[in-house]
VEXDREN-2710 file (C-alpha; in Angstrom, 1 decimal):
% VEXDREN-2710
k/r/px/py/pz
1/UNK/45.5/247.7/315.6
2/UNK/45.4/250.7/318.2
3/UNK/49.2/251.3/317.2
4/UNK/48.6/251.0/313.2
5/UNK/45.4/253.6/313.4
6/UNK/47.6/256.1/316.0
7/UNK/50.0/256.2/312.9
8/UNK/47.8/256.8/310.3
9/UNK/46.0/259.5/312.2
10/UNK/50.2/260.8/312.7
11/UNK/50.6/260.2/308.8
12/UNK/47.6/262.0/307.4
13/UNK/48.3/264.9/309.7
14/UNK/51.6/265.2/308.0
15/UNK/50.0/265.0/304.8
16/UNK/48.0/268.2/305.9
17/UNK/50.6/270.4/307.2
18/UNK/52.7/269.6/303.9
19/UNK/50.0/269.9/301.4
20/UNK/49.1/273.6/303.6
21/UNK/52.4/274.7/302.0
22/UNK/51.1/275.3/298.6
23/UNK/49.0/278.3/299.6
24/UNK/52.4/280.1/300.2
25/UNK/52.7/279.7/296.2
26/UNK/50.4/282.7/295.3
27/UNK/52.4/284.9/298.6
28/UNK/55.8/283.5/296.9
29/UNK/54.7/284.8/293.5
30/UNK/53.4/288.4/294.8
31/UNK/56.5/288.6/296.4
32/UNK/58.3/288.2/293.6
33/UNK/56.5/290.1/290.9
34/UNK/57.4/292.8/293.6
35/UNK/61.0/292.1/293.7
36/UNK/61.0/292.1/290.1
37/UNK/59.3/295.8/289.9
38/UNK/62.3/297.1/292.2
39/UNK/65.1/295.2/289.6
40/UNK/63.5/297.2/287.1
41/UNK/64.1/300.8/288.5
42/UNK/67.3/299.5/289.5
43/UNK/69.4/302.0/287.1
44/UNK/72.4/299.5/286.6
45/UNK/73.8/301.1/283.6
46/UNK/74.2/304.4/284.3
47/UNK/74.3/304.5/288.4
48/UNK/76.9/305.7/290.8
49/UNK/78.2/303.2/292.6
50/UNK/79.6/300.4/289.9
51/UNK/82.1/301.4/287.9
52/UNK/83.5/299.5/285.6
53/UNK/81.7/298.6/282.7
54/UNK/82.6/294.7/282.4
55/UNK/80.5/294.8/286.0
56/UNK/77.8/296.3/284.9
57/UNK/77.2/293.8/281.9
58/UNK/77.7/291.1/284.0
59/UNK/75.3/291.8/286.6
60/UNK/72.5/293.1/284.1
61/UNK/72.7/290.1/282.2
62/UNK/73.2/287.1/285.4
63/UNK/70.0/289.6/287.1
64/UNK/68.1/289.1/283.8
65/UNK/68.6/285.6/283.5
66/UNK/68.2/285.1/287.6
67/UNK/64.5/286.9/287.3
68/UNK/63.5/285.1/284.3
69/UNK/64.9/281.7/286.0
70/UNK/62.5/282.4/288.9
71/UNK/59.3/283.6/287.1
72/UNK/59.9/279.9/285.5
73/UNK/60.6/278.4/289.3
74/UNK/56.9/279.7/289.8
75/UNK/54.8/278.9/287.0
76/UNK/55.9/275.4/287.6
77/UNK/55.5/275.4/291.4
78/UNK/52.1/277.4/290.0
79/UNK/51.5/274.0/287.8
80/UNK/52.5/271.7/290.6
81/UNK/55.6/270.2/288.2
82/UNK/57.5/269.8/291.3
83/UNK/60.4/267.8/289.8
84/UNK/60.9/270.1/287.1
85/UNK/61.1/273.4/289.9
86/UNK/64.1/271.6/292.2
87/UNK/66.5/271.4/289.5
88/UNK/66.2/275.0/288.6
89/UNK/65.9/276.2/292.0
90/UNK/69.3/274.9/292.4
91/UNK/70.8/276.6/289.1
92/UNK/68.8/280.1/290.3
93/UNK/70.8/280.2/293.8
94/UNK/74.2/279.5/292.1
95/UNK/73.4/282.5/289.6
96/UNK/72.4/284.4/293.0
97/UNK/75.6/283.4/294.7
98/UNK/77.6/284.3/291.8
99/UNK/76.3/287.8/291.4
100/UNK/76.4/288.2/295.3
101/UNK/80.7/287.4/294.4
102/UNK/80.9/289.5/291.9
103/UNK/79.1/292.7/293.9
104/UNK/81.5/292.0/296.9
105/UNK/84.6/292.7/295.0
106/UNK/86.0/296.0/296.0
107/UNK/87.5/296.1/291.9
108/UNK/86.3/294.8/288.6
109/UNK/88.4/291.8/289.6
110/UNK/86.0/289.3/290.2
111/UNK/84.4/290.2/286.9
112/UNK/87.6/289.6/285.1
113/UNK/88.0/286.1/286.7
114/UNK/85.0/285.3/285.2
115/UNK/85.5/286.2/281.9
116/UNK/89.1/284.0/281.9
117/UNK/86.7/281.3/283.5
118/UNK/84.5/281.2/280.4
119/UNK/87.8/281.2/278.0
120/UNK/89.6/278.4/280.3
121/UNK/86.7/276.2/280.7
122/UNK/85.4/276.2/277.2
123/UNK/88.9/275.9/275.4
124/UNK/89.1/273.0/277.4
125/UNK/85.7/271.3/276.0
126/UNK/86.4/272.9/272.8
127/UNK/89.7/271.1/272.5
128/UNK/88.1/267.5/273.8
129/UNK/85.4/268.1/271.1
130/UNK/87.7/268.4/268.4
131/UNK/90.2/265.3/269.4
132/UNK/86.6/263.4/269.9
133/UNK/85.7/264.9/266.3
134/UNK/89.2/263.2/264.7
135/UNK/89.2/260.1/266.4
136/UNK/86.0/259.4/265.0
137/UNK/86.3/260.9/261.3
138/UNK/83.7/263.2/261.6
139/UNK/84.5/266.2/259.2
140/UNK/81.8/268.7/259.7
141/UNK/82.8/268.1/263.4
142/UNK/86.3/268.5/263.3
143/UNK/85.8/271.6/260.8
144/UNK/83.4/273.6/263.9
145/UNK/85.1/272.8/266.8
146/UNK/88.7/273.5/265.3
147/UNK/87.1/277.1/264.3
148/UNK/85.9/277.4/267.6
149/UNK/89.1/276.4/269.7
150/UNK/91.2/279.2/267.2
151/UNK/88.3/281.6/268.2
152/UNK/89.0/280.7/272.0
153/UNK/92.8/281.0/271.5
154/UNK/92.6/284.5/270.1
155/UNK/90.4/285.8/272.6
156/UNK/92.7/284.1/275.2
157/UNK/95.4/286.3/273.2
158/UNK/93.1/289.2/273.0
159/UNK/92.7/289.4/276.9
160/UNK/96.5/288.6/277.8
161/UNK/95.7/291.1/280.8
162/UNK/94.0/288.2/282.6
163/UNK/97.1/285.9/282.4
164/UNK/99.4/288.4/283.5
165/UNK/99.5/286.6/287.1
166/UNK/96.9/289.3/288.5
167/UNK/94.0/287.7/287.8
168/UNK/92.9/284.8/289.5
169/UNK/91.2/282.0/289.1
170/UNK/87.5/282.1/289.1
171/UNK/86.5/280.0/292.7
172/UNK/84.9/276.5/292.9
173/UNK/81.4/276.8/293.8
174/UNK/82.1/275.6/297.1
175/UNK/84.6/278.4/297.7
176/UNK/82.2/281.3/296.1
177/UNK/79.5/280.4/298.6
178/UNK/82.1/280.7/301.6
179/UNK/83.2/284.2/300.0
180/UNK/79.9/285.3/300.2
181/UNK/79.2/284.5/303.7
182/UNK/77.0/281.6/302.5
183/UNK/78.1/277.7/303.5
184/UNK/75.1/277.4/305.0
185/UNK/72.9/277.3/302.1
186/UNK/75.7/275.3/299.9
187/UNK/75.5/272.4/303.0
188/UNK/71.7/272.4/303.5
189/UNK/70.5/273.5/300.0
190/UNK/72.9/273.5/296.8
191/UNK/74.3/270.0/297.9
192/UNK/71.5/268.4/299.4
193/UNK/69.5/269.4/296.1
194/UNK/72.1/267.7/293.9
195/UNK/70.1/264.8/293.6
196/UNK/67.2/266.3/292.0
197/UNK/69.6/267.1/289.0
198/UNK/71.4/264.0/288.4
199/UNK/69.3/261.0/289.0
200/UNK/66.4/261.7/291.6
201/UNK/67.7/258.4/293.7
202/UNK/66.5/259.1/296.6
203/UNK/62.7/259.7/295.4
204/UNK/63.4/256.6/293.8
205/UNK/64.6/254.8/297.0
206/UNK/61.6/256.5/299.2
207/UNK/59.2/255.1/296.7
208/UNK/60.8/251.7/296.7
209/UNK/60.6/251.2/300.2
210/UNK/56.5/251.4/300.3
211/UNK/55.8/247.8/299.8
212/UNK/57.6/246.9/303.0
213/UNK/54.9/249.1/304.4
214/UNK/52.1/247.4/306.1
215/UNK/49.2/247.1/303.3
216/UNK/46.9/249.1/305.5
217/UNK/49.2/252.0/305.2
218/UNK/51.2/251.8/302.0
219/UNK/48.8/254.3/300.0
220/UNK/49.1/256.6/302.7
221/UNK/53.2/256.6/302.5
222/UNK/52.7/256.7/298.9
223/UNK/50.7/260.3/299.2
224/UNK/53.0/261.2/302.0
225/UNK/56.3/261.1/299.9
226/UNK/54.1/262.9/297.1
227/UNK/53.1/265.8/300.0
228/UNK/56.8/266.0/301.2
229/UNK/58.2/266.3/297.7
230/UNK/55.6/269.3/297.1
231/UNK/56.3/271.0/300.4
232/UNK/60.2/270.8/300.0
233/UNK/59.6/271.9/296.2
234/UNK/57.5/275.3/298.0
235/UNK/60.8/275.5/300.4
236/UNK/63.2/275.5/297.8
237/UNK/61.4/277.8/295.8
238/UNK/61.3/280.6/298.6
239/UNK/64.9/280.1/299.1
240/UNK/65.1/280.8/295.1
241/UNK/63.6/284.5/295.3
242/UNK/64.7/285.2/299.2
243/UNK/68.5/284.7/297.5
244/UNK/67.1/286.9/294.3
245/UNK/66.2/289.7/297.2
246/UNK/69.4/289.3/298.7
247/UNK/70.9/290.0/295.0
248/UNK/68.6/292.8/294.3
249/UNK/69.7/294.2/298.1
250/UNK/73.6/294.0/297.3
251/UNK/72.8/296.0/293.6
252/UNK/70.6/298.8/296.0
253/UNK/73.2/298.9/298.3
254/UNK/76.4/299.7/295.1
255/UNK/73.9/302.3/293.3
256/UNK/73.0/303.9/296.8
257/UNK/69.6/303.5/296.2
258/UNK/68.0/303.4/299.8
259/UNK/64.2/303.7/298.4
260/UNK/64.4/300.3/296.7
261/UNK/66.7/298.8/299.6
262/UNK/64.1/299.8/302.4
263/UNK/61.4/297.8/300.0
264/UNK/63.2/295.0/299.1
265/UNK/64.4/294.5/302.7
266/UNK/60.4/294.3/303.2
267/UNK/59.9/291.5/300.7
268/UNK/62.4/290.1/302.3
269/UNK/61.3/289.8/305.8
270/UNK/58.1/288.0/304.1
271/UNK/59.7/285.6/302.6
272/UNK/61.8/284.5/306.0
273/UNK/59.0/284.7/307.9
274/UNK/57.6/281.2/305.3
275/UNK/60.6/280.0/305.2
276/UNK/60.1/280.1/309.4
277/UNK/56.9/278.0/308.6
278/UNK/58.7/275.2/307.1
279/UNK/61.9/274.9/309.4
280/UNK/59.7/275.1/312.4
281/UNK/57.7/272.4/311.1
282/UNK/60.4/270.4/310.3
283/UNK/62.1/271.0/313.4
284/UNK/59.1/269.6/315.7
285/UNK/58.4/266.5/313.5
286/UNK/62.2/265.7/314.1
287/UNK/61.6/266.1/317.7
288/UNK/58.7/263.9/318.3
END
């Protein structure tokens, strides 16, 4: 009995120290709204210090989508839809890592291996569409996707530049975050997040287990996976905007614009300092 009330008392403290994390939501959004004020005096299009105009596209319009993918991460953390955040806090830090690539090329050749990755990859689904689209009589079908794999194969022509043998190939996503100086994150957060993308098994084998859970204690696992959930959602969601300051740094940093790179370097010592809370916290209940 003494055993089973020493690890409730253990349990509901958890609960606590998790559910504290959601007060770091209205921090994480000021943060941000203040990240987002520097991206707009960022003068991408006509600032020294990126060149080529194919990079300058690029980044405007992955930044744009990046903030926009964010201000959604934070309404939803806001809303407590912690299930719907994950998934795009994973698709905000491969935008972030892609940009971070793309800034860290010393040409516009990173920019071009992007642009033959979007003709490659889609020729390739436009091409399985259209043999799907015959084997299954499907006119209308086979009429779109035939106009769209002639409109891929003249842009492929178009651009013959990038199959010259110059151009590479656009990286894996393993290999971008290893260019950029970031494995870390792809070990600990892009592949450990997979899950909440593609079938959310292991929430469904953490609830599963609670029925081998004494009685006594089974509601109290049931709020404790619930609290975990909401305090990883809350990590992952700092991570999301720390990597949009680290994007928002490397664009300061090409346009030589030390004003806005001594602020966001700020913002960005806030945000480490939460994410501090959480992998402290972490690192003594693993130590117990």
């Amino acid at each position: 009995m003494k055993q089973i009330t020493h690890y409730k008392k253990k349990i509901k403290l958890q609960i606590k120290n998790k559910l504290s994390h959601l007060s770091q939501i209205n921090i994480l959004e000021e943060v941000f709204l203040d990240l987002k004020k520097s991206y707009k005096k960022l003068n991408i299009e006509d600032g020294k210090g990126i060149s080529y105009t194919i990079q300058r596209i690029q980044i405007r319009v992955l930044t744009d989508a990046l903030t926009e993918t964010n201000e959604a991460i934070i309404l939803l953390l806001k809303s407590n839809l912690f299930n719907a955040s994950d998934p795009l806090a994973r698709v905000a830090l491969e935008h972030s890592i892609n940009l971070i690539y793309i800034l860290n090329g010393d040409s516009n050749e990173r920019s071009k291996e992007l642009l033959k990755n979007y003709i490659d990859t889609t020729l390739i689904s436009s091409k399985q569409w259209h043999n799907f689209a015959k084997n299954n009589g499907n006119e209308n079908a086979i009429n779109i996707s035939k106009q769209k794999v002639d409109y891929l194969l003249d842009l492929k022509e178009g651009y013959s530049n990038l199959y010259d043998g110059t151009c590479k190939d656009w990286p894996k996503t393993y290999k971008r975050f290893i260019e950029c100086g970031h494995e870390s994150a792809y070990r600990t957060l892009f592949s450990m997040n997979s899950d909440s993308i593609h079938s959310l098994s292991e929430d469904v084998y953490n609830f599963s287990t609670i029925s081998t859970y004494p009685k006594g204690v089974q509601s109290l696992i049931h709020e404790y996976f619930h609290a975990s959930n909401a305090s990883l959602s809350v990590y992952h969601g700092i991570h999301s905007i720390h990597y949009y300051g680290l994007v928002l740094l490397e664009i300061s940093k090409k346009l030589l614009n030390n004003n806005e790179k001594k602020d966001i370097e700020i913002k960005l010592e806030h945000l480490i300092a939460l994410l501090e809370i959480h992998e402290n916290e972490t690192q003594e209940q693993y130590t117990q």
